[in-house]
C-alpha angles and dihedrals in degrees: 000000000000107000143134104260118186126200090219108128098212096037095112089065126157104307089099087076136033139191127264109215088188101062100016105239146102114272131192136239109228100192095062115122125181127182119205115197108202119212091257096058100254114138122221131182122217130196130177116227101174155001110206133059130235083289104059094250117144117233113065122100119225113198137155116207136192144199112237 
């Protein structure tokens, strides 16, 4: 996998969600794709699925993730 990798801890940020005025929640962006390259070369993919918990609480992240 050919890609730009940076080494800054916060650069996945929030663009991978975005808030629905409409219905006044966080929404996720499904076609979001990050790529996280470990120090020991392994590639994973990571991929957010959700924002709130089984409450309903926003904050917490939601995310599967897989080697490639």
């Amino acid at each position: 996998l050919t890609a730009n990798y940076s080494s800054k801890e916060d650069i996945i940020g929030f663009s991978w969600k975005y808030y629905d005025l409409n219905n006044n929640k966080y929404v996720v962006k499904p076609e979001k794709t990050y790529f996280i390259k470990r120090f020991d070369g392994k590639i994973f993919k990571l991929h957010f699925i959700g924002f709130y918990n089984q409450k309903g609480e926003k904050g917490t992240p939601i995310f599967e993730y897989k080697e490639l």
